[in-house]
FILUMVO-717021 format. One record per residue (C-alpha): residue in one letter; chain; x, y, z. Coordinates in Angstrom, 1 decimal, padded with zeros to 4 digits. Last residue first. Layout:
<recs>
REC   res   chain        x        y        z
REC     A       A        X        Y        Z
...
</recs>
This chain:
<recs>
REC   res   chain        x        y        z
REC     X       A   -050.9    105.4    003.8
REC     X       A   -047.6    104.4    004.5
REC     X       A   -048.4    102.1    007.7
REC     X       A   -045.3    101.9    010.5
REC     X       A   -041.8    100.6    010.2
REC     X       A   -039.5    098.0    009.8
REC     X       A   -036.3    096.5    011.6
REC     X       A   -036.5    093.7    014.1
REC     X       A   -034.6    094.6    017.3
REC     X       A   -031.3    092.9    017.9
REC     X       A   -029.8    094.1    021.4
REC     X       A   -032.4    092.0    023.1
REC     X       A   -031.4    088.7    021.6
REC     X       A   -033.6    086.5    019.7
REC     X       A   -033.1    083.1    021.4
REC     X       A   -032.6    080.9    018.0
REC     X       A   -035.1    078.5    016.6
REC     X       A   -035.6    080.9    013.8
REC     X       A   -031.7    080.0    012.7
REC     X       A   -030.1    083.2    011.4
REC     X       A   -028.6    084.7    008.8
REC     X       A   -025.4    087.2    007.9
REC     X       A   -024.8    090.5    006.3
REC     X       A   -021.7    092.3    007.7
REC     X       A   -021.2    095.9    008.9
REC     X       A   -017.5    097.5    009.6
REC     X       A   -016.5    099.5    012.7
REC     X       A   -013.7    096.9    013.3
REC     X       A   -015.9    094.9    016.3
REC     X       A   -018.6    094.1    014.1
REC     X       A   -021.8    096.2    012.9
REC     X       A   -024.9    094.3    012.4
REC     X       A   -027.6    093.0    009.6
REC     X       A   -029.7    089.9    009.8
REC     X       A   -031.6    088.0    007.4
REC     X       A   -033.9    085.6    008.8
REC     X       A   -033.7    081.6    008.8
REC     X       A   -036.0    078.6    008.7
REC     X       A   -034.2    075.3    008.6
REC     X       A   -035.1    073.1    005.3
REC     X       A   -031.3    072.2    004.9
REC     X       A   -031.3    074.1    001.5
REC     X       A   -032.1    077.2    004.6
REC     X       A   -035.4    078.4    003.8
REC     X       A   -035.9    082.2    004.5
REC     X       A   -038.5    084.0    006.3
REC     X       A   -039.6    087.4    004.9
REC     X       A   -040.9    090.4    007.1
REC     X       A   -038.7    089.5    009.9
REC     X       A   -035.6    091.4    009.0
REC     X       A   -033.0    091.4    012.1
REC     X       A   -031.0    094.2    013.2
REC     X       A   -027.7    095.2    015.1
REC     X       A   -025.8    098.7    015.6
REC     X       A   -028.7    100.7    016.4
REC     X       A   -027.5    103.3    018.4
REC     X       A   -029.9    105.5    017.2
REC     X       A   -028.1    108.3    016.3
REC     X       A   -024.6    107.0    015.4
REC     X       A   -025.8    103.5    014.5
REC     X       A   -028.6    104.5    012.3
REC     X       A   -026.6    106.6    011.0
REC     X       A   -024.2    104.1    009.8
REC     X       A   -026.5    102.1    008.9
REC     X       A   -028.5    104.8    006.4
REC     X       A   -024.8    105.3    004.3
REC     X       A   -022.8    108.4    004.8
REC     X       A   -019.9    106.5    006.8
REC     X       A   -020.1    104.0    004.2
REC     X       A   -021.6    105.4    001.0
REC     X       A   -021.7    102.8   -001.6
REC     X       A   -021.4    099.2    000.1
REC     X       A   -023.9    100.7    002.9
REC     X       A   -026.3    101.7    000.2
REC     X       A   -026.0    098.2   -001.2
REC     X       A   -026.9    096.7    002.4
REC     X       A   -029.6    098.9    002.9
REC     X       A   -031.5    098.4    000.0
REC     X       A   -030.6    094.3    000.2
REC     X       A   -032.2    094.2    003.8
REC     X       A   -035.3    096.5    002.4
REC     X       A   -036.0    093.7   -000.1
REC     X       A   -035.3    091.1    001.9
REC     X       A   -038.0    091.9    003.9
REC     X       A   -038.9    094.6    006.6
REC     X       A   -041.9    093.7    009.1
REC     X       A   -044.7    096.3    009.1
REC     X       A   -045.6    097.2    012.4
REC     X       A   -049.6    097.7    012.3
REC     X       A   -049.9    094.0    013.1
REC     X       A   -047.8    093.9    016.2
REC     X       A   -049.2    091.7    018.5
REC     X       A   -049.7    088.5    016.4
REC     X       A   -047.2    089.0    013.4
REC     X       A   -045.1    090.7    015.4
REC     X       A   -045.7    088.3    018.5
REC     X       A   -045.3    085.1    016.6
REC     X       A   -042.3    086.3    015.0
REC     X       A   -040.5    086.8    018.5
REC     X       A   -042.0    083.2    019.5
REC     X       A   -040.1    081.9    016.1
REC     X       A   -037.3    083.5    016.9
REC     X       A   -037.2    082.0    020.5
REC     X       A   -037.3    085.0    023.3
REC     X       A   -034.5    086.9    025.2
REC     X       A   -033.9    089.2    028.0
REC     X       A   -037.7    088.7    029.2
REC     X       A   -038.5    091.1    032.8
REC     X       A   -041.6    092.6    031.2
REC     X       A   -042.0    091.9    027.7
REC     X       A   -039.7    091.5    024.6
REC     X       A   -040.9    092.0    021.5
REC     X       A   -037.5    093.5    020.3
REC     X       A   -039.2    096.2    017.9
REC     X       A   -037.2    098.4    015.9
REC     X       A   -038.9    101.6    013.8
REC     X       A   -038.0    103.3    010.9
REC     X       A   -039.7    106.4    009.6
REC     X       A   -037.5    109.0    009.8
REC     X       A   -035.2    107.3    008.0
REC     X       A   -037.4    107.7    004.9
REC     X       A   -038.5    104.5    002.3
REC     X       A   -038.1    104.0   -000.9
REC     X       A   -039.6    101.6   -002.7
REC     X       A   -042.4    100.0   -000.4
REC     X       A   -045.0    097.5   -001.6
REC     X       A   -042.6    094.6   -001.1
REC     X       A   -043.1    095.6    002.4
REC     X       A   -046.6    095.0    002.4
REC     X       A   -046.6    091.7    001.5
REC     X       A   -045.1    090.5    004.9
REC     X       A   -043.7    087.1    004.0
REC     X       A   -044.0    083.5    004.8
REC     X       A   -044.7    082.4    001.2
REC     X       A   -048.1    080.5    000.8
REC     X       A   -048.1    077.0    000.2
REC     X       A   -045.3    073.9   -000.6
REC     X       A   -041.9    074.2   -000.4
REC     X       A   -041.0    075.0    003.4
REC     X       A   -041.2    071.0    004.4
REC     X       A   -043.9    072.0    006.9
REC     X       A   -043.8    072.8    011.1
REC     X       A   -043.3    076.6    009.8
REC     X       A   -046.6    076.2    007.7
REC     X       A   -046.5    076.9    004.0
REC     X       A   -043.1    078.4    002.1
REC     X       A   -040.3    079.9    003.4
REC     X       A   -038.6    082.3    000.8
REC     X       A   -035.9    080.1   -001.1
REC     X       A   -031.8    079.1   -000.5
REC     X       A   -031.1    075.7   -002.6
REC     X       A   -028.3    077.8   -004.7
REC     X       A   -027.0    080.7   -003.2
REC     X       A   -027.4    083.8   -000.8
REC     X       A   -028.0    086.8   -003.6
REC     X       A   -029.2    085.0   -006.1
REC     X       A   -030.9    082.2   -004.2
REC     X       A   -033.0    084.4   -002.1
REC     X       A   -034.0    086.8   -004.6
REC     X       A   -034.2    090.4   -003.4
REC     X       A   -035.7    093.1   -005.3
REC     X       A   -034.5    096.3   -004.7
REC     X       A   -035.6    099.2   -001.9
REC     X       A   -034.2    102.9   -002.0
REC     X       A   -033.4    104.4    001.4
REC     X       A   -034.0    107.7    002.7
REC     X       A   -032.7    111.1    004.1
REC     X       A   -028.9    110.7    004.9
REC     X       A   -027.6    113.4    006.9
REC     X       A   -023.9    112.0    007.2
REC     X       A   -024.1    112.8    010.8
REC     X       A   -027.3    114.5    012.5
REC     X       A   -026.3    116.1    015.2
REC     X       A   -028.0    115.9    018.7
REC     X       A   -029.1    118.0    021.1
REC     X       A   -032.6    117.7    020.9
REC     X       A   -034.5    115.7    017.6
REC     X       A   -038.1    116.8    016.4
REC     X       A   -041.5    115.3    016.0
REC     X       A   -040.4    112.6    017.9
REC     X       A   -041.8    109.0    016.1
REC     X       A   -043.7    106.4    018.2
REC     X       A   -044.0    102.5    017.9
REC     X       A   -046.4    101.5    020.8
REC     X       A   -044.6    099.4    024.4
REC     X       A   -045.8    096.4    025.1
REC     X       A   -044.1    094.0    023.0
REC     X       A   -040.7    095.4    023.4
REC     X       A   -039.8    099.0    021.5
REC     X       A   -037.2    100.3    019.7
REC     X       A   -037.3    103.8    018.5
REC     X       A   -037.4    105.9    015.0
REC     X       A   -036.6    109.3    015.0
REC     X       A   -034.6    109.6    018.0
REC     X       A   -033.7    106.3    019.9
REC     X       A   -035.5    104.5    022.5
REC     X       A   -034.4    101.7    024.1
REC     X       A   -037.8    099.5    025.9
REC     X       A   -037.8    096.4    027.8
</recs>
């Protein structure tokens, strides 16, 4: 299942990530251009006991290598125009299993690089600023993007429970931050937020 937008799309698993050259009939609102990464530390911004995923996912989560896509903590700043959602979803699926979902971008996808913390934060903060000018909100306007997930670095829950960081837009036009359990049917209207190589 495929919903395409205008400068970045959304894609399932067998569709490729593609960018329009150009947009038709549409306005641009707000006009935003990029946005600026930060540094995102788990406990700092979610609370005590809360840590990137560490090791194997049938592990403890505290010992081995971080579950994260290095490459986004490569990226400062990063263009609208080159933003790109991926559901994973196949042929006649509605929803997968978080972890099947990261499976498959990690898997499938390797030239889709998965937003972290650090481009969940970015976004968030720019939201808390500008508002109806902020990246989200035209994201939602022109894509119609009003849900996304942030695959690029797993969180452990103090419960050892892998999580993701979500964003979405609720019922009184307003975003909210929130996570989400791994073992969780990933929902089709929840694309994975990231984009293509920088190089």
């Amino acid at each position: 299942m495929a919903f395409k937008g205008i400068m970045g799309k959304v894609f399932g698993s067998g569709k490729q990530p593609q960018q329009p050259n150009s947009i038709e009939g549409r306005v641009n609102i707000g006009d935003p251009k990029s946005v600026l990464t930060k540094p995102f530390d788990p406990a700092e911004f979610l609370g005590k006991g809360w840590q990137t995923w560490k090791g194997p996912v049938k592990g403890n989560g505290q010992s081995g290598e971080e579950d994260i896509d290095l490459r986004t903590l490569s990226l400062s700043e990063i263009e609208i125009a080159k933003f790109l959602f991926e559901t994973c979803l196949r042929e006649g699926e509605e929803m997968i299993p978080g972890e099947e979902k990261l499976r498959r971008l990690k898997e499938e996808k390797p030239g889709f690089i998965r937003f972290g913390g650090n481009v969940f934060l970015g976004l968030w903060l720019d939201y808390q600023v500008n508002k109806e000018n902020s990246v989200l909100e035209w994201l939602f306007r022109n894509l119609k993007i009003g849900s996304m997930d942030f695959f690029g670095q797993i969180l452990r829950h103090p419960s050892a429970v892998r999580q993701v960081l979500v964003l979405m837009r609720r019922g009184n036009n307003n975003w909210r931050w929130d996570t989400s359990w791994l073992e969780n049917a990933s929902l089709s209207n929840r694309p994975s937020a990231g984009c293509g190589s920088q190089s």
